[in-house]
N, C-alpha and C positions, 0 to 999 in steps of 0.2 A: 445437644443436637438441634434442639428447637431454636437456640441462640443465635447458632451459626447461620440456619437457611433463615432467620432472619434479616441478617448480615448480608447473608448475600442476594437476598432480595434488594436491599436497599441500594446493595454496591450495584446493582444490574437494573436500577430505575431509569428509566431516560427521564423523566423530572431533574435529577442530578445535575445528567447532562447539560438540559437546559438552565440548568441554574445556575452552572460553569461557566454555561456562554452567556447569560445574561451579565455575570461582572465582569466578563472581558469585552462588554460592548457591544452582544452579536444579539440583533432583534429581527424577529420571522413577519411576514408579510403575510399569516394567514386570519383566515376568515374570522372576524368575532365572535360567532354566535359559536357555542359551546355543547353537546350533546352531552350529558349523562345518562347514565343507566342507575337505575336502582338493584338490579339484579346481582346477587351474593349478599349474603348473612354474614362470613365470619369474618370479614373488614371492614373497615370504615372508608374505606374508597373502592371504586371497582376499574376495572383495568377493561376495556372493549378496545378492542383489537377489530376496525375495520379498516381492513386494505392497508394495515400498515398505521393507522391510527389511534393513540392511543388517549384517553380522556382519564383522567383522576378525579373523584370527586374532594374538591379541598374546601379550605372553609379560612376567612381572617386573613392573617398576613399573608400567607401561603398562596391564596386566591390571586390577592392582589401584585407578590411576586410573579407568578407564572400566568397574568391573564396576557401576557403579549406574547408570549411564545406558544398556546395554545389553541386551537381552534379544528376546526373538520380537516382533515386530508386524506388523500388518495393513495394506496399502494399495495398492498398484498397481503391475504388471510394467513391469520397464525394458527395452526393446527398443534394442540399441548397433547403432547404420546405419554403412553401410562407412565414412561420412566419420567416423566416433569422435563421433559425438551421439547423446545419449540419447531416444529417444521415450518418450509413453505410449502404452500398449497395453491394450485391457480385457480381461480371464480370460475366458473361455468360461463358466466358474463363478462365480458371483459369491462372495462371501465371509462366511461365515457368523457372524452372532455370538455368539458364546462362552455370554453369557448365557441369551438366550432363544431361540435356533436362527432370528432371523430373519434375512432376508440385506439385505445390504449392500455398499456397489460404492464407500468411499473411494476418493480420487483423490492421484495426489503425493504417495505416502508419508503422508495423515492414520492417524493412531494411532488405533485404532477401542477403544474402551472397553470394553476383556473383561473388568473385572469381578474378576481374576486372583486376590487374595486378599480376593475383597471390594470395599469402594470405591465406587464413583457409576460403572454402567455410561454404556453410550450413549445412555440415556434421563436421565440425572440423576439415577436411584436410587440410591441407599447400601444396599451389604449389609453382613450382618453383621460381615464379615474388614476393615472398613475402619483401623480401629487397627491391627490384625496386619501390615495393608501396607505403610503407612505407617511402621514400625519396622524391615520387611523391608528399606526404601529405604535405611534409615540404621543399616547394621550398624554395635552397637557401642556404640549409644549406650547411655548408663547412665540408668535408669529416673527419670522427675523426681519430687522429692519436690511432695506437696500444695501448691500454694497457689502453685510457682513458674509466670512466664509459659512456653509451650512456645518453642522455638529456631525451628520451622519450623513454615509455614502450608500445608495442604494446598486447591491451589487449583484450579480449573479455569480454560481461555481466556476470555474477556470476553464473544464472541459466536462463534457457530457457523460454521461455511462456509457461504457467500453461494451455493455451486454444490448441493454435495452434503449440507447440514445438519445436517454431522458434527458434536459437540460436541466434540469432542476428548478426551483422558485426562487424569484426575489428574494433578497434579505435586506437588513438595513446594518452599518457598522459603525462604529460609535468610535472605535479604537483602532488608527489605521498602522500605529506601528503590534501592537499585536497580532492583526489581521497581518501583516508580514512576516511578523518574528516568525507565529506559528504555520503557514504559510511556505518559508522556509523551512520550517523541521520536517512537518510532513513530506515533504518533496527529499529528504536525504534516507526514504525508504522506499525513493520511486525507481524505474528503470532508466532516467536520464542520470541522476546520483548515481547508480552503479557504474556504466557506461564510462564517468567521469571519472569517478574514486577511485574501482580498482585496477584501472589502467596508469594511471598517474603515478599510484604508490609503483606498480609493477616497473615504469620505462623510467622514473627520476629519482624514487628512492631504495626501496629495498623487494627485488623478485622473488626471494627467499619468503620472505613474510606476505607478500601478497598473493603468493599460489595458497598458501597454507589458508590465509583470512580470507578467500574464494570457497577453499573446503569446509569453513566452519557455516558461513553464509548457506550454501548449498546445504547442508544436511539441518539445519536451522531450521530455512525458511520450507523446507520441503515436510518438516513431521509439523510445523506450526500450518500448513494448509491441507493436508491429510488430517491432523485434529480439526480445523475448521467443517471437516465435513460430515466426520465422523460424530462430535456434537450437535451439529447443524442449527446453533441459534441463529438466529436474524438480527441485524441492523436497528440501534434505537430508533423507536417509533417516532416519527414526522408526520405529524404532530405530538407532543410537543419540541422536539428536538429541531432545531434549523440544520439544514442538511448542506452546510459552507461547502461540501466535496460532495460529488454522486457519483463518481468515476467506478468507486469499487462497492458502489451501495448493493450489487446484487449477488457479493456474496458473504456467506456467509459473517459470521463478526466472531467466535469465538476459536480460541484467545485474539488477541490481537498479534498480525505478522512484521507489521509496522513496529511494535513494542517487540516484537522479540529481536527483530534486525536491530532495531536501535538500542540493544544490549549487547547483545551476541554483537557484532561490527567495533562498537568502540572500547568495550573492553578487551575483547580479542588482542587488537590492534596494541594496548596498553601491557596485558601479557606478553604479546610477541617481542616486544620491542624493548620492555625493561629488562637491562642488562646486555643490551644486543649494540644497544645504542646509547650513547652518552646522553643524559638531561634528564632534570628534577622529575623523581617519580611523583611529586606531589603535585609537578603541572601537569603530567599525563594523564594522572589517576581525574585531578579536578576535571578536564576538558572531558573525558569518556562521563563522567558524572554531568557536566552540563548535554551531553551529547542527548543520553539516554534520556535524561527530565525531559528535552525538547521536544523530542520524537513524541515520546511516550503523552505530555500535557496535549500534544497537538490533534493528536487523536481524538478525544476528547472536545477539545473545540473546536474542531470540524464536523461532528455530529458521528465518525461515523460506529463510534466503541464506546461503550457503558465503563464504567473505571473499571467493574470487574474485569471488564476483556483485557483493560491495559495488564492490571496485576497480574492477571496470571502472563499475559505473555510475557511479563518480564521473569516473573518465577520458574515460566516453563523455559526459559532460557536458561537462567541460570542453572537450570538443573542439567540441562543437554550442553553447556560448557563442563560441568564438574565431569560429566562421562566422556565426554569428544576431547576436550584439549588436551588429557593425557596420552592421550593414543593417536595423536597426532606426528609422532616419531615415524612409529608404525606402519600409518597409513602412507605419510609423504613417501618412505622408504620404499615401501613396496610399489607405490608406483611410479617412482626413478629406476630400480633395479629387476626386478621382476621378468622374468622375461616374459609372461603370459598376460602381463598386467594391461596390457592394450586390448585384447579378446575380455577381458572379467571387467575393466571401465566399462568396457561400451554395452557390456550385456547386462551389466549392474543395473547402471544410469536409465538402461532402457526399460530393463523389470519393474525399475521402481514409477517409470510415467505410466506403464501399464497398469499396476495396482492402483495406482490414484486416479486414473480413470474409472476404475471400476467403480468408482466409494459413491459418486453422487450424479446424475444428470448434468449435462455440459453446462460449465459456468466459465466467467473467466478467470477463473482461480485454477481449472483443468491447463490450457493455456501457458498459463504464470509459471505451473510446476513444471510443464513439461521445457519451458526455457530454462530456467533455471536449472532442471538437470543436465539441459545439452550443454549451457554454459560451463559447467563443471565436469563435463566428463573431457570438453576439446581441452580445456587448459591442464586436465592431467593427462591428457595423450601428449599435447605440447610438452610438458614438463619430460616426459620418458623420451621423447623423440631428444632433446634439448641433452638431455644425459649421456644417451648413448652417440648423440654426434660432439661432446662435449664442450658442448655451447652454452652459456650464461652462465657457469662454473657457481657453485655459493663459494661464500667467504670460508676460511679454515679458521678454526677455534682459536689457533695463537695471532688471528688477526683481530679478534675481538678486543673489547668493545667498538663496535664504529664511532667515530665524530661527524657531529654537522660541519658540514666545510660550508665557510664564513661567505654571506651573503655576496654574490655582485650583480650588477646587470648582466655580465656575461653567462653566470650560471642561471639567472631565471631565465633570459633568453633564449638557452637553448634548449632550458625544461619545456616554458611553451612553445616551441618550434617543434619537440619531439610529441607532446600532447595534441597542437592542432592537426600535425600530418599522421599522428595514428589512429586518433581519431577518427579523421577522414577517411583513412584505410576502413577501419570497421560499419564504417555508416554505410560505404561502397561494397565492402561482403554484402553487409544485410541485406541491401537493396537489390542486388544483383542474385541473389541466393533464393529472396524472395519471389523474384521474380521466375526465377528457373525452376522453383522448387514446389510451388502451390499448384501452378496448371500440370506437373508431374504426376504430384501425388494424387490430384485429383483424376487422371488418368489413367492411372494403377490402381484406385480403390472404384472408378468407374461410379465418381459424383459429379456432378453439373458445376464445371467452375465458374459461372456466368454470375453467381451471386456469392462472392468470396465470404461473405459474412456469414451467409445458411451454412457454406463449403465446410467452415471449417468447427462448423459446429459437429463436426462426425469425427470420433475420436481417430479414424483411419485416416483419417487430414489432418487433424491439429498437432497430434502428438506426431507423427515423420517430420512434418512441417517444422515444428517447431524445436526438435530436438536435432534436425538437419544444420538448419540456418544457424542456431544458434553455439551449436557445437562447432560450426568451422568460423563463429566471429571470434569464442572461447581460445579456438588453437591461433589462430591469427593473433589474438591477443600476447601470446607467450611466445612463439614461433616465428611467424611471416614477418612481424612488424619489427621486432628487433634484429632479423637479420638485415630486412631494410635503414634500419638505423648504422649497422654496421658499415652495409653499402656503401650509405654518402656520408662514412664520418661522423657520426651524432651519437655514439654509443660514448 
């Protein structure tokens, strides 16, 4: 037993972390000087946890790998509950910024942009010392002559925190096709990848599989962010870890949801379809195996999951595959033929955003779930609507196996033709839905819509909100937009 919480201490170090990213080329922009604590006896290093900060004491080679991604930073007290789980807790004080004395309340360890020798503070201003920092990062290096390209790109995260509107800090990048590769993996467990994916499989390739590979997604990602809360760890510490993403730094981190989508998604996809559809299962099986490593590595070198969080969300996946994909007969069944199955979706779907409300204080992980349920409850009311008016029929079993029918311009043509006009159909619910649907609800629950971002921090806003909008993009998705296909000839 002693073995194992050895094990997984080590697996759940953000040192790791940062040691990951230092040989993929990813160098932090913080402060040099170094805080140790002497306090604890029964380690040889001590772990202080302020605001998100965590400091090691090391020694030798160890010092000198991790003295660039090390340093003081800003972000949120760890509070250790008798069971050995970390909480968040907020300062009494909030935290001031270095720059311009104003205050500021990161969450989950976000590195707040002090500015330290210069640089792009927390506003996205450049001072003077931004060179001088940048060369602080990379002791050593020898001065470039004119004209050559520089080695590292000093960059900041792509987009902000969705909670707290942290921009995050500087970093420095050594490796700019990794910084892509990975870059791209994590982006195929974000909500523009969904939007893309499983619409595309639904209107060009197979509806049969992609209503199903919507269900497995939905009950997936929904017990991997109810565990997220119900554990409640935090976010590798920043410092040491570079924080290349801050988008979803203020919730929770265990397991990872990222690693469970990017298992549960591409092997599903590989189940559904071997023997459904003619081609080598050994190119299927290989690409869902590069699918998952991607997802799952990139996590990881984004800062925002410890390796443990990756393993288990891959393990917790595969476990909720081995119980879900059998019973996915069952489930599709009953909600094609049923006749009550429209009244039990929608009060399911709704019970269960209501319970995950309950679990933790509004994050955007509350949010997350309650779209993702609406999304899966509109595409199985679509699917039952679709049956009983006997529209988008599935294939009959003596029509099986399919073939890919053989590449032309004329068939990608009118794949993207059918993609960018449904597309555009669902970007116009959202917007139009959001529009109708927030000064609504905030009306009926009798909150100040004037600050949509306090608004929907009130679960009697986010969750109508969000299970509204997102359940009529879900039926649109299977419904509205394939009879419009039909319309002008495109089906």
């Amino acid at each position: 037993m002693e073995r194992t919480r050895e094990i997984f201490q080590y697996l759940q170090d953000p040192h790791l972390v940062a040691h990951f990213q230092h040989i993929c080329g990813v160098r932090g922009t913080f402060s040099r000087s170094v805080t140790t604590t002497d306090s604890g006896k029964a380690a040889g290093r001590t772990h202080l946890h302020n605001n998100g900060a965590c400091h090691h004491r090391v020694s030798g080679e160890a010092e000198r790998d991790f003295l660039e991604v090390t340093g003081a930073g800003e972000g949120e007290k760890i509070q250790t509950t008798a069971a050995g789980l970390r909480k968040r807790i907020t300062d009494s004080s909030p935290g001031t910024n270095l720059v311009d004395g104003s205050e500021s309340t990161p969450q989950n360890g976000a590195a707040v942009s002090a500015g330290t020798a210069g640089g792009e503070d927390g506003l996205g201003r450049t001072g003077p010392g931004s060179s001088e920092a940048a060369a602080a990062a990379e002791p050593g290096e020898k001065e470039r002559e004119p004209g050559n390209p520089p080695r590292s790109s000093t960059v900041k995260p792509l987009r902000r925190n969705s909670l707290t509107g942290d921009v995050g800090q500087e970093f420095l990048i050594e490796d700019r096709f990794l910084y892509y590769l990975f870059t791209f993996g994590t982006e195929l467990g974000n909500e523009l990848f969904y939007i893309i994916f499983f619409p595309f499989i639904m209107w060009n390739v197979d509806a049969f599989v992609s209503r199903r590979l919507i269900m497995v997604w939905v009950w997936v990602m929904y017990l991997g962010q109810c565990t997220k809360d119900v554990i409640g760890w935090s976010r590798p510490a920043s410092p040491p870890v570079v924080k290349v993403e801050v988008f979803y730094n203020s919730e929770y981190s265990m397991p990872s949801t990222h690693a469970m989508s990017g298992t549960a998604i591409p092997f599903s996809l590989f189940l559904m379809t071997y023997g459904r559809w003619e081609y080598p299962p050994t190119l299927g099986f290989s690409l869902a195996l590069c699918w998952c490593l991607l997802v799952c590595s990139s996590r990881i070198y984004m800062g925002m999951h410890s390796v443990l969080d990756v393993i288990a969300g891959f393990l917790y996946s595969v476990l909720i595959l081995l119980f879900f994909l059998p019973a996915l007969d069952l489930i599709d069944g009953f909600n094609l033929t049923c006749r009550y199955a429209p009244l039990i979706i929608i009060s399911l779907h709704l019970g269960l955003g209501l319970f995950s409300f309950t679990l933790d204080t509004w994050s955007t992980s509350r949010g997350d779930t309650a779209q993702i349920l609406g999304t899966g409850a509109g595409v199985a009311l679509a699917s039952h609507v679709n049956h009983l008016l006997g529209l988008m029929p599935d294939v009959t079993p003596d029509q099986l196996p399919l073939a890919m029918p053989p590449l032309s311009a004329g068939l990608v043509g009118a794949a993207m033709l059918r993609h960018v006009l449904g597309v555009s159909v669902l970007v116009a619910t959202r917007a139009l839905m959001k529009a109708v649907t927030i000064p609504l609800v905030c009306r009926v629950a009798r909150v100040p819509s004037d600050d949509v971002r306090k608004a929907r921090q009130h679960m009697e806003v986010e969750l109508p909100y969000r299970y509204i909008v997102y359940g009529t993009v879900g039926f649109n998705v299977l419904f509205l937009v394939p009879l419009l296909f039909r319309f002008l000839h495109l089906s």
